[in-house]
N, CA, C and O of each residue as an XYZ file, in Angstrom:
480
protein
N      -5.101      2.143    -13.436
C      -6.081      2.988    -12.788
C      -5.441      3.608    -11.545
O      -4.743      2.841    -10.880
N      -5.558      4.816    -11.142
C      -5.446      5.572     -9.840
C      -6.199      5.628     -9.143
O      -7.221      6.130     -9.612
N      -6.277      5.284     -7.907
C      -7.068      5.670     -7.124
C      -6.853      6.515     -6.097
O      -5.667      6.785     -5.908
N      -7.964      7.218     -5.082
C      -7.301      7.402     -3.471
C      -8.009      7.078     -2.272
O      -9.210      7.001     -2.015
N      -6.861      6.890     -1.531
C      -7.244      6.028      0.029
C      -7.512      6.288      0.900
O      -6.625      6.345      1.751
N      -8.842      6.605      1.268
C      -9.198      7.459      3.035
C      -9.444      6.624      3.765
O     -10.271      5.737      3.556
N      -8.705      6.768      4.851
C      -9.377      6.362      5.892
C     -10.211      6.680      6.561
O     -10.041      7.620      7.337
N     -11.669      5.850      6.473
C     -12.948      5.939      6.932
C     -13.115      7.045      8.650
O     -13.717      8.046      9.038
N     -12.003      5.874      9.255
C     -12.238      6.443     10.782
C     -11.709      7.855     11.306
O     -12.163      8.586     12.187
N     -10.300      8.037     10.246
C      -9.884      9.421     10.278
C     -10.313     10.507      9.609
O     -10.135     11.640     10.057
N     -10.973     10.247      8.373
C     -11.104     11.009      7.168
C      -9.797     11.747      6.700
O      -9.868     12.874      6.209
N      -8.348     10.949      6.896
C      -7.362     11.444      6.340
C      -6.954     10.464      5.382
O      -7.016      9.241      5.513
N      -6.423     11.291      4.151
C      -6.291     10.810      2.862
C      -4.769     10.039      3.406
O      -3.962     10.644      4.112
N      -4.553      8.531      2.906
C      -3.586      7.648      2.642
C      -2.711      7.923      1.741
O      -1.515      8.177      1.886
N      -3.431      7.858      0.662
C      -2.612      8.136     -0.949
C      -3.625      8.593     -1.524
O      -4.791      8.200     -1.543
N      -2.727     10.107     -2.357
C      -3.931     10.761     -3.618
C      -3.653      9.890     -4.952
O      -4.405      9.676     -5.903
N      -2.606      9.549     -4.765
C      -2.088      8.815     -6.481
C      -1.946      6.832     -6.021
O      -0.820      6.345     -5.928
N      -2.575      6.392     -5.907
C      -2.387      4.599     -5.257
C      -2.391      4.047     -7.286
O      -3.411      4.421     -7.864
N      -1.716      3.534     -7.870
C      -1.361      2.449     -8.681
C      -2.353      1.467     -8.659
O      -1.967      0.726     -7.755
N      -3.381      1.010     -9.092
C      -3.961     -0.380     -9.086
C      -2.713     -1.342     -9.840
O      -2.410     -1.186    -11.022
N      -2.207     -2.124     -9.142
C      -1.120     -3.185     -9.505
C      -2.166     -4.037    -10.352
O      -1.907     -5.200    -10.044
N      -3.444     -4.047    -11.460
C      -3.944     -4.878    -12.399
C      -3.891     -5.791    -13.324
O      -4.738     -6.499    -13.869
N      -2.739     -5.664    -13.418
C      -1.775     -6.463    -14.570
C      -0.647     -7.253    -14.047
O      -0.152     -7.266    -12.920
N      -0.366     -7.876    -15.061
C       0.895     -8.785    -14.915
C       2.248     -7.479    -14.635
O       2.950     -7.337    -13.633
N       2.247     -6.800    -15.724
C       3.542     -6.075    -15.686
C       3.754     -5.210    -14.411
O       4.850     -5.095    -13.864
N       2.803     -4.714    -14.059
C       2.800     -3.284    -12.999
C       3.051     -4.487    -11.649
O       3.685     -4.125    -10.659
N       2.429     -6.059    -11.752
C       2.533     -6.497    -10.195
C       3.874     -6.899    -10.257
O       4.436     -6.758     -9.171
N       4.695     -7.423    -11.288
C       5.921     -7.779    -11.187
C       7.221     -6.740    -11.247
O       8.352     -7.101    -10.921
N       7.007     -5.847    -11.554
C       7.626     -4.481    -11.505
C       7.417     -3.873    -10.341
O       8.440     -3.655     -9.692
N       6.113     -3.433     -9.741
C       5.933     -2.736     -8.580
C       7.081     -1.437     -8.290
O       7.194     -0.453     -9.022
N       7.791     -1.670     -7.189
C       8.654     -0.253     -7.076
C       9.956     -0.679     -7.688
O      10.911      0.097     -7.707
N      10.029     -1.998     -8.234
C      11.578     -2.194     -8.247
C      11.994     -0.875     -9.913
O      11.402     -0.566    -10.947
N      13.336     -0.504     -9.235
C      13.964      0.005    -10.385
C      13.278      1.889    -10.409
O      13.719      2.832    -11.067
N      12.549      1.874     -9.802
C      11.823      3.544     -9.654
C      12.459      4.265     -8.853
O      12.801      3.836     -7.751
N      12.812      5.869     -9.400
C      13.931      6.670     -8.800
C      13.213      7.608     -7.700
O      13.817      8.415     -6.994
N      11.900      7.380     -7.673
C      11.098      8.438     -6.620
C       9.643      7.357     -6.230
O       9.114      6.487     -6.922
N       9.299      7.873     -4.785
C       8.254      6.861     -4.435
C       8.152      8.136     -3.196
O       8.943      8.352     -2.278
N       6.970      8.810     -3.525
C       6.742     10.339     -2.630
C       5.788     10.179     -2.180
O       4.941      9.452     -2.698
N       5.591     10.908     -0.892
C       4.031     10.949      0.229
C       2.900     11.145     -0.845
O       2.964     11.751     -1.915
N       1.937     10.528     -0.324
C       0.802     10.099     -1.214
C       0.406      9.380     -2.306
O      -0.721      9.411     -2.800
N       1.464      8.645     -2.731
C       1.820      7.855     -3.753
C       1.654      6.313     -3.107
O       1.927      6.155     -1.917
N       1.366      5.597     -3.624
C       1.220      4.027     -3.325
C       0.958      2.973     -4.214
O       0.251      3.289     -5.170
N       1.294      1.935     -4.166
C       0.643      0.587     -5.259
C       0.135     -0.501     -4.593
O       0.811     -1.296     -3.940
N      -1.421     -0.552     -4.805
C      -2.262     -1.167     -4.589
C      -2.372     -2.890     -5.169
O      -2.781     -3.009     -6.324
N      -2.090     -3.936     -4.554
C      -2.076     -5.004     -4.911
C      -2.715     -5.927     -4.826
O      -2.156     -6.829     -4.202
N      -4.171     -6.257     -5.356
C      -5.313     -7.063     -5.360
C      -4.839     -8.797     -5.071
O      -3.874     -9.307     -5.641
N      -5.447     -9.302     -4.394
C      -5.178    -10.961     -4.522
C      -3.600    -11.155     -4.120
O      -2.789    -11.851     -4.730
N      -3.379    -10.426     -3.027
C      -1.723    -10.586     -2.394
C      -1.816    -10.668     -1.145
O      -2.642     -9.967     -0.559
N      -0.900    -11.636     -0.385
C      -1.041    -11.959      0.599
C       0.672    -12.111      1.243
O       1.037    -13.009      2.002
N       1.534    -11.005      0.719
C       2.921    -10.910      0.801
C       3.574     -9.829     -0.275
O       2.912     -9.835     -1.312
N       4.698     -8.895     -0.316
C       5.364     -8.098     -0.683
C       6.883     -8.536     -0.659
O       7.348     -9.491     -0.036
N       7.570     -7.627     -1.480
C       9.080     -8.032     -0.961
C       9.779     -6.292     -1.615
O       9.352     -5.448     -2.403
N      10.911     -6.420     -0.840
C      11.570     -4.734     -1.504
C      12.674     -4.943     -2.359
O      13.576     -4.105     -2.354
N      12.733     -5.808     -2.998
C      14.336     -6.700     -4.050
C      14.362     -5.272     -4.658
O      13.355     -4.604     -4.424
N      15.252     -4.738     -5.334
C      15.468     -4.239     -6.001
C      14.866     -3.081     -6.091
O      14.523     -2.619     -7.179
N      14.630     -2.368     -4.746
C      13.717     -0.819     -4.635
C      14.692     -0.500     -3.971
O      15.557     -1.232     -3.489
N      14.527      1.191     -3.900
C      15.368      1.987     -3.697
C      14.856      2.417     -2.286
O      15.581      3.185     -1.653
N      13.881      2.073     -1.822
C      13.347      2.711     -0.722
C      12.532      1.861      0.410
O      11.973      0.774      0.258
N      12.630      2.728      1.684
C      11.320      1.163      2.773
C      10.086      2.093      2.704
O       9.806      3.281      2.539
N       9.380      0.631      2.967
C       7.921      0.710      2.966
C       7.108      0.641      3.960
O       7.338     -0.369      4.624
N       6.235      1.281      4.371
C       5.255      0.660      5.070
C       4.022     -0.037      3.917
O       3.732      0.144      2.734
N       3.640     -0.722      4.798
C       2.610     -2.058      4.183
C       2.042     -2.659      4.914
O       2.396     -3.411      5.822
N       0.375     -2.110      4.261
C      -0.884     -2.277      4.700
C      -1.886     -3.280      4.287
O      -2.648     -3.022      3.355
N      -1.954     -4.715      5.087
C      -2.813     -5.330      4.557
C      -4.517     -5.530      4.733
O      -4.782     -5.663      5.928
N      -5.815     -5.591      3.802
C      -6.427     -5.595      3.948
C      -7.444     -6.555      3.658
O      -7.310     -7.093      2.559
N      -8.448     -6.928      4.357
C      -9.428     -7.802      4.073
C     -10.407     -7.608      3.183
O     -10.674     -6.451      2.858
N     -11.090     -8.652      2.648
C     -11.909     -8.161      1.813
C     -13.115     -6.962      1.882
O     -13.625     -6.344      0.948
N     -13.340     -6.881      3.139
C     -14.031     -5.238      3.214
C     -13.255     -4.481      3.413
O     -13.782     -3.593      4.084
N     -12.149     -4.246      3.210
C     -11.472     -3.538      3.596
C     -10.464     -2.440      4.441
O      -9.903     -1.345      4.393
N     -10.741     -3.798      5.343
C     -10.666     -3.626      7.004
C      -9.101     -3.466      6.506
O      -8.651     -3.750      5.396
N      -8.473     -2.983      7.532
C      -7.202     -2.679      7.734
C      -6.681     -4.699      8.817
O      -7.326     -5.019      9.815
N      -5.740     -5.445      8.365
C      -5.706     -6.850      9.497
C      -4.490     -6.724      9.494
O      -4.015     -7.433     10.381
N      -3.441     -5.969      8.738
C      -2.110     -6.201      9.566
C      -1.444     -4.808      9.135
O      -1.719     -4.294      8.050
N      -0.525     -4.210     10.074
C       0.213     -3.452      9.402
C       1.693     -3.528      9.514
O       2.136     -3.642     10.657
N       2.635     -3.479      8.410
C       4.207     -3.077      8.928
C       4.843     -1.811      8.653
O       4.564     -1.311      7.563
N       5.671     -1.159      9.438
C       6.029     -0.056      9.602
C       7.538     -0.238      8.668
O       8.161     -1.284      8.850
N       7.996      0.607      7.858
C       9.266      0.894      7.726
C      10.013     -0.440      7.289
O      11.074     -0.806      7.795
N       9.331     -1.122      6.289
C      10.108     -2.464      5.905
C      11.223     -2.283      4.957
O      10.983     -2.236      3.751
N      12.683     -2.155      5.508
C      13.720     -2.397      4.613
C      13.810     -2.820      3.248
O      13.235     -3.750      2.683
N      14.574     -2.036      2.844
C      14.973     -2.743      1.664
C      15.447     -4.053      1.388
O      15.628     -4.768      2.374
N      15.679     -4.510      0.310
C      15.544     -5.962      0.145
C      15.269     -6.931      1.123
O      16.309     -7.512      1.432
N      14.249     -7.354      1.757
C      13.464     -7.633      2.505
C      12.756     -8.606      1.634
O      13.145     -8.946      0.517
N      10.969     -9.307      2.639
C       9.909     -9.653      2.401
C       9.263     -9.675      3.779
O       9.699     -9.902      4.908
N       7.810     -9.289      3.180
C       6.898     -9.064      4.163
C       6.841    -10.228      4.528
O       7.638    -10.989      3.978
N       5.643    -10.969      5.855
C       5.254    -12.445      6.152
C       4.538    -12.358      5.432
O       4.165    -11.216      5.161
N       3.999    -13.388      4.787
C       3.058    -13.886      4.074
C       1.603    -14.178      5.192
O       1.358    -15.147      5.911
N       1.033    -13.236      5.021
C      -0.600    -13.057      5.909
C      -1.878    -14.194      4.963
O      -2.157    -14.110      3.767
N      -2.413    -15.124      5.922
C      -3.442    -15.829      4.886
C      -4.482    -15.173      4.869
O      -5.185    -15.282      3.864
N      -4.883    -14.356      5.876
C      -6.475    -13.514      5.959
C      -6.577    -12.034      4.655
O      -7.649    -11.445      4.515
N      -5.706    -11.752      4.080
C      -5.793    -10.373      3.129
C      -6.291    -10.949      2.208
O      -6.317    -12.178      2.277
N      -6.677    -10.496      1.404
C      -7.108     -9.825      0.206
C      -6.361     -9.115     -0.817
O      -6.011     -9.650     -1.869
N      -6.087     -7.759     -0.468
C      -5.137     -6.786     -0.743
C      -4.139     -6.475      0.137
O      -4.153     -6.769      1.332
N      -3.075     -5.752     -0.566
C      -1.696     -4.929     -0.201
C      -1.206     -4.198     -0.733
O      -0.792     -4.264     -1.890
N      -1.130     -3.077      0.226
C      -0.544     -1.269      0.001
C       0.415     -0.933      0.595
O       0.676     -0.826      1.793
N       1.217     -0.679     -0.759
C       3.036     -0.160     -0.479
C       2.609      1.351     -0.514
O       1.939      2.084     -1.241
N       3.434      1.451      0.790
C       3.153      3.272      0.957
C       4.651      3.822      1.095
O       5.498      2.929      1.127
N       5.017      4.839      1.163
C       6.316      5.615      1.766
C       6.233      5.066      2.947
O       5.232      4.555      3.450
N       7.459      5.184      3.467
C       7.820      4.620      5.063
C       7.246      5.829      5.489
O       7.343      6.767      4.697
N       6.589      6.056      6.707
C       6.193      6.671      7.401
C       4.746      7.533      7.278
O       4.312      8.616      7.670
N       4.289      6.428      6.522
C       2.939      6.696      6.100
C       1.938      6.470      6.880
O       0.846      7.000      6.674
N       2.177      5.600      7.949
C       1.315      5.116      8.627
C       1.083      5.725      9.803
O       0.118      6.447     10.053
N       1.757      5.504     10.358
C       1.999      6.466     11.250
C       1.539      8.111     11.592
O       0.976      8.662     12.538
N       2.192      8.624     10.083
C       2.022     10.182     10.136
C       0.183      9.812      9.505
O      -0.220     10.863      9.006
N      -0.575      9.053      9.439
C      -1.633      9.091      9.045
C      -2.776      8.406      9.883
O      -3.995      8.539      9.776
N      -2.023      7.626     10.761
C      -2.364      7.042     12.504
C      -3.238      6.116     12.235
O      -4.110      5.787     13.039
N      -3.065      5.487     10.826
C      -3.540      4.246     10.405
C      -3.263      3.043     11.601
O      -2.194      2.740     12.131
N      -4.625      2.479     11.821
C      -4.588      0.882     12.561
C      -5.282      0.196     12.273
O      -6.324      0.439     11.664
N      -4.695     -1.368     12.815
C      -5.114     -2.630     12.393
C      -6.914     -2.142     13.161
O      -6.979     -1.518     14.221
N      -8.072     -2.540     12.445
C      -9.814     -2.054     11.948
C     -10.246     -1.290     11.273
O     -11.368     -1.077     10.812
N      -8.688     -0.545     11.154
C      -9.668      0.533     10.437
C     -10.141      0.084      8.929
O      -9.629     -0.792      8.231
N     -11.510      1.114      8.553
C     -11.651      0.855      7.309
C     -11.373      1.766      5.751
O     -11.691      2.951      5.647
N     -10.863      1.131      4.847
C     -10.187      2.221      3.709
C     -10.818      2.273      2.756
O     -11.112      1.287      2.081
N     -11.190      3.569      2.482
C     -12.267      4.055      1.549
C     -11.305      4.445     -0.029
O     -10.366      5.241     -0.043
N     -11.793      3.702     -1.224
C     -11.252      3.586     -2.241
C     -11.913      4.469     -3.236
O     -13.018      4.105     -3.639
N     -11.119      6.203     -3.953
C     -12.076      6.839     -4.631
C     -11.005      6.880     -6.216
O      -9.797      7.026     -6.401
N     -12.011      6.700     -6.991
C     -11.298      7.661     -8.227
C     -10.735      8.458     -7.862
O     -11.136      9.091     -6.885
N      -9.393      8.807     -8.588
C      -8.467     10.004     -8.206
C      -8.717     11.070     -9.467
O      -9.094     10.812    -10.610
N      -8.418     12.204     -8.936
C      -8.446     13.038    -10.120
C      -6.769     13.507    -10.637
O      -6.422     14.266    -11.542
N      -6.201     12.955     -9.953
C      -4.662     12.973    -10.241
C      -4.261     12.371    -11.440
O      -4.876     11.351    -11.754
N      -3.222     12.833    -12.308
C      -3.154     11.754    -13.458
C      -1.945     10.928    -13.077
O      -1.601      9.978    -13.780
């Protein structure tokens, strides 16, 4: 499933194309091995409370969220082969392009509004 990600407090779009990571295959795959990972693009990871960049070509920012969907931690620009800390308060986690956050002035309260995308 695709979705996209507004932020409530900005009304600026996160990602038009976000990945629901739903499955076994898409959460264990994630970015590893993918030759493009472009602004507005992201993978959404239900029931995660940690990330890692093994085998991606690119850094991330990564957004964790609570079960309403509060914004409770964010990291900026996480290297490649890396791992995030492992946060006990999330819920979810969103791999974005590095500099997503930022250029979108995302912060730890805010809240992220989850829509059907019309993107395929």
């Amino acid at each position: 499933m695709i979705v996209k990600i507004i932020n409530s407090r900005t009304g600026t779009d996160i990602a038009l194309k976000a990945k629901l990571a739903d499955n076994f295959w898409i959460r264990a795959m994630g970015l590893q091995f993918k030759r493009s990972f472009e602004k507005g693009d992201a993978i959404v990871f239900p029931k995660c409370n940690g990330v890692h960049t093994l085998f991606s070509r690119f850094n991330l920012d990564i957004i964790f969220l609570d079960k309403n969907r509060v914004v409770t931690n964010v990291i900026e620009n996480l290297p490649k082969w890396r791992f995030s800390p492992f946060i006990l308060k999330p819920l979810t986690v969103i791999e974005l392009p590095a500099g997503t956050i930022k250029e979108t002035g995302t912060m730890i309260g805010d809240e992220l509004v989850f829509e059907k995308s019309e993107c395929p």
